[in-house]
ROSEKOL-294759 format. One record per residue (C-alpha): residue in one letter; x, y, z. Coordinates in steps of 0.02 Angstrom, whole numbers, padded with zeros to 5 digits, always signed. Example, Ala and Ser with C-alpha at 12.3 -4.5 7.8 and 13.67 -1.06 7.14 Angstrom:
A+00615-00225+00390
S+00684-00053+00357
This chain:
X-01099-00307-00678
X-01126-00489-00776
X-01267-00396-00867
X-01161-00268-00915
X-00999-00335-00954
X-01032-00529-00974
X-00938-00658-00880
X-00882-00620-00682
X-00789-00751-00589
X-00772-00727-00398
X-00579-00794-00379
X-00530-00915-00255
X-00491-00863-00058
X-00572-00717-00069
X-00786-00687-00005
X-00735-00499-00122
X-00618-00512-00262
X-00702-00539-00437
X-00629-00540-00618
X-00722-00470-00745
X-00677-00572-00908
X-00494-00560-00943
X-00489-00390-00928
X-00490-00294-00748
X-00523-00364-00543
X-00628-00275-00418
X-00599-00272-00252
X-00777-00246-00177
X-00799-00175+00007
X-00969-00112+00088
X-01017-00002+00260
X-01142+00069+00325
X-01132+00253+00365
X-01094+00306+00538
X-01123+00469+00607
X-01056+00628+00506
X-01079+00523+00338
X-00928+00382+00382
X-00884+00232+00314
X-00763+00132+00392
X-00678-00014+00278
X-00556-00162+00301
X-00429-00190+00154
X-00346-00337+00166
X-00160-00365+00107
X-00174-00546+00042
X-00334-00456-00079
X-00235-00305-00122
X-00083-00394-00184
X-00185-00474-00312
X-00224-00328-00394
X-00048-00271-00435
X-00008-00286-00607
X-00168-00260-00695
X-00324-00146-00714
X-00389-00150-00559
X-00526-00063-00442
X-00569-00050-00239
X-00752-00028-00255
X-00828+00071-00109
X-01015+00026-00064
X-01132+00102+00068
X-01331+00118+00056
X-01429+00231-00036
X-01272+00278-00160
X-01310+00338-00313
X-01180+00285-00404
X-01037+00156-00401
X-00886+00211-00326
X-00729+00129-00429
X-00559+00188-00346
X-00441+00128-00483
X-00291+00018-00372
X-00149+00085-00488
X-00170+00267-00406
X-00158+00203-00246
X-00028+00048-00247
X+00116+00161-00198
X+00007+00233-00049
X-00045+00073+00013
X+00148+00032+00004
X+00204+00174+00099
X+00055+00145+00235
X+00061+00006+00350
X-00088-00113+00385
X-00150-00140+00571
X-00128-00290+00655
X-00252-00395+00563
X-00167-00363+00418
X-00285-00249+00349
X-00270-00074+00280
X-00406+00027+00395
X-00494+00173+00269
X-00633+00280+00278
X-00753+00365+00165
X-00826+00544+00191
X-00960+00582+00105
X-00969+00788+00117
X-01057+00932+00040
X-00928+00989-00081
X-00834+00800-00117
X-00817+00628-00054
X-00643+00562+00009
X-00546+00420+00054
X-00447+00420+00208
X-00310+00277+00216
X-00235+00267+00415
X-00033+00301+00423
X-00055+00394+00245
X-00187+00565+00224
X-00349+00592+00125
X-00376+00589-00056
X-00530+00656-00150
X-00624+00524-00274
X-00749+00621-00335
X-00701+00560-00503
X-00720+00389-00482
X-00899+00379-00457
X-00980+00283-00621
X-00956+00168-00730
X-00833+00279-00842
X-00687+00176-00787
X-00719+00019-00799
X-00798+00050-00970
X-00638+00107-01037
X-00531-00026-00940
X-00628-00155-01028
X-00604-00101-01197
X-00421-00059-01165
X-00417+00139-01151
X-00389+00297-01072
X-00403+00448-01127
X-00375+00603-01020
X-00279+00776-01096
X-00130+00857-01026
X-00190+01009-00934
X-00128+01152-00883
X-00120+01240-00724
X-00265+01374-00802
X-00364+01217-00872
X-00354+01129-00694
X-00415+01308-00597
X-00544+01320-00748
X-00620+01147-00731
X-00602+01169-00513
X-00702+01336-00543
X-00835+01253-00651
X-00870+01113-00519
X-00885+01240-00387
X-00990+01358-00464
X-01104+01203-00523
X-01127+01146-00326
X-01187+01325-00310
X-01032+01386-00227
X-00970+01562-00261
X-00776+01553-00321
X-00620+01630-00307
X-00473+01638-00419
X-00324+01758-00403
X-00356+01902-00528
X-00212+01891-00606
X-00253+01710-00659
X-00407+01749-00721
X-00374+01819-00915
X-00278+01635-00937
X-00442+01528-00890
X-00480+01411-01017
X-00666+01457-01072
X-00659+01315-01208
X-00681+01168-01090
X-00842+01233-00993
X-00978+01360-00975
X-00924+01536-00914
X-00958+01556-00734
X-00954+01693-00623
X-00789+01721-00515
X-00797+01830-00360
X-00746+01990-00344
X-00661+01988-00163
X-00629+01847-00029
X-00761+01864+00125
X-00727+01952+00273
X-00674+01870+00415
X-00500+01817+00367
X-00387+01974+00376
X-00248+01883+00458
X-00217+01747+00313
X-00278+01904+00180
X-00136+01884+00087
X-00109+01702+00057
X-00305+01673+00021
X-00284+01797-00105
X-00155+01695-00197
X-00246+01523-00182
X-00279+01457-00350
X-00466+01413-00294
X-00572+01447-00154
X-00762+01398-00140
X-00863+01506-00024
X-01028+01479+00023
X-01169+01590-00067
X-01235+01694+00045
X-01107+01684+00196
X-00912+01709+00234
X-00884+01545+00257
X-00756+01430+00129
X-00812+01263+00086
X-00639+01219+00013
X-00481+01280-00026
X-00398+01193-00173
X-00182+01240-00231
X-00135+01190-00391
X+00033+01112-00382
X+00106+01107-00559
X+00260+01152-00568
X+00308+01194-00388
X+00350+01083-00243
X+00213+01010-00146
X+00287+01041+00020
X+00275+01254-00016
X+00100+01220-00077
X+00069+01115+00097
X+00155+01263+00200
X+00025+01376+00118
X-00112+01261+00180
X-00041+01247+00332
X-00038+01451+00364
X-00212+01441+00311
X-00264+01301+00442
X-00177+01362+00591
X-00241+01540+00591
X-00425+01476+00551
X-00462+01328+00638
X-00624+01296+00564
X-00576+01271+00372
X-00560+01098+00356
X-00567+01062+00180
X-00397+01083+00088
X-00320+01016-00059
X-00155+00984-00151
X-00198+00970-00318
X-00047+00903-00454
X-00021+00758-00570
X-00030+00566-00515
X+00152+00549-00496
X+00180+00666-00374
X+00026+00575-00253
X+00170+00475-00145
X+00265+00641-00119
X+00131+00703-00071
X+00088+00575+00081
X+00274+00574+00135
X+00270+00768+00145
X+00090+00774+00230
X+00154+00655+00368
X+00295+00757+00429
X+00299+00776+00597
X+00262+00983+00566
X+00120+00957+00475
X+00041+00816+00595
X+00075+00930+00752
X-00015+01079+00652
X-00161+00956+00615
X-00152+01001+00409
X-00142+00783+00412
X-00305+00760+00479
X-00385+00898+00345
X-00288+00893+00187
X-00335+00781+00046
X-00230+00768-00130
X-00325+00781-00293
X-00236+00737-00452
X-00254+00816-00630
X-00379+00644-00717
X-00472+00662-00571
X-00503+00842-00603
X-00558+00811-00783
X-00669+00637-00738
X-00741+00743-00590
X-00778+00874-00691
X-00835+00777-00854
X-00970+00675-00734
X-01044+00809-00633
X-01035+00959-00757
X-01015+00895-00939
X-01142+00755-00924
């Protein structure tokens, strides 16, 4: 990082906070990972706080990465807020590295996906003072959610009466299936109006299920989830997807006592619109 972006000053009672010039903090954190691809991390309250205010980023390390993993603080403050840290004053989160995306888990408040946050994209742009990302759609967000799949070598499925509005002009045409796999008669109906599903080539099963939540409530996309989840078990990757505001609502819906009983909180992970586009711009674009 000093070769990249000059000066880095570690700041004072902290072994993990650093300042990067005058212009962002990172907040760095390592594990090893445990079985089933885990990372388990300590955030500390005292660290946190002195992130507020500025661009800022929880760095997530673990060996052989790839790639840097920059979780930008701002996204998250109002989370972290609504959460409540153990006894050691520290905010207990994990990391899942899976086959279709990685996610964060934060105890007390539900999984988010950061697939978009791997790189040095954002800290580039925090450094030189911008951010760019364009106001999509709901089409634009199903088009760019298709693209990723279909570039992980997932077959996908979007409802075919969403299909003529896909937004061809932000990535290369891919290939949408025809019909949902068998196997899943008794949810039929509501998989057939999911704005994405990823299914794995060559078998019936779903990798992930992903509802676009632009316009509508997030607790009617959450019951659709939920439907989904309790009459197969097994699919256990979910996702509300909608714009950054609506993040918060989302944990305080997530966490009602319905939805913890059903088990959607230990599955379902929230995936906002910049995180689409960065997700998409890193993995498919580049």
């Amino acid at each position: 990082m000093a070769t990249r972006y000059g000066h880095v000053r570690k700041l004072a009672n902290s072994q993990s906070l650093y300042e990067l010039g005058d212009a962002c903090r990172v907040y760095f954190r390592y594990s090893k990972l445990h079985g089933n691809a885990v990372g388990f991390y300590g955030l500390r309250r005292s660290d946190l706080r002195q992130l507020e205010a500025r661009p800022a980023f929880i760095c997530f390390l673990w060996d052989n990465q790839s790639e840097p993993l920059f979780v930008p603080f701002s996204e998250f403050e109002e989370v972290f807020d609504e959460a409540t840290p153990a006894s050691d004053d520290q905010y207990k989160v994990q990391i899942y590295v899976r086959e279709d995306a990685v996610l964060l888990y934060i105890a007390r408040a539900g999984r988010f996906n950061v697939e978009g946050h791997f790189g040095w994209n954002h800290i580039d742009e925090a450094m030189q003072g911008r951010t760019y990302y364009p106001a999509l759609t709901h089409p634009q967000v199903q088009t760019l959610l298709g693209s990723i799949g279909a570039s992980k070598n997932f077959d996908v499925w979007i409802p075919p009466h969403d299909r003529p509005f896909l937004d061809w002009s932000l990535t290369d045409v891919f290939d949408v299936s025809q019909t949902l796999p068998p196997g899943y008669e008794n949810v039929k109906a509501i998989l057939h109006e999911i704005d994405v599903v990823w299914i794995r080539r060559g078998t019936a099963g779903l990798a992930a299920v992903y509802e676009v939540e632009h316009s509508t409530p997030i607790y009617s996309g959450l019951l659709r989830l939920n439907d989904v989840r309790l009459a197969n078990p097994a699919i256990d990757r979910l996702t509300i997807v909608s714009d950054e505001p609506r993040r918060a609502a989302f944990v305080r819906q997530l966490n009602r006592p319905t939805f913890t009983s059903s088990g959607l909180t230990s599955v379902c992970s929230f995936l906002d619109y910049a995180d689409v586009y960065d997700w998409h711009r890193r993995l498919v674009r580049h």
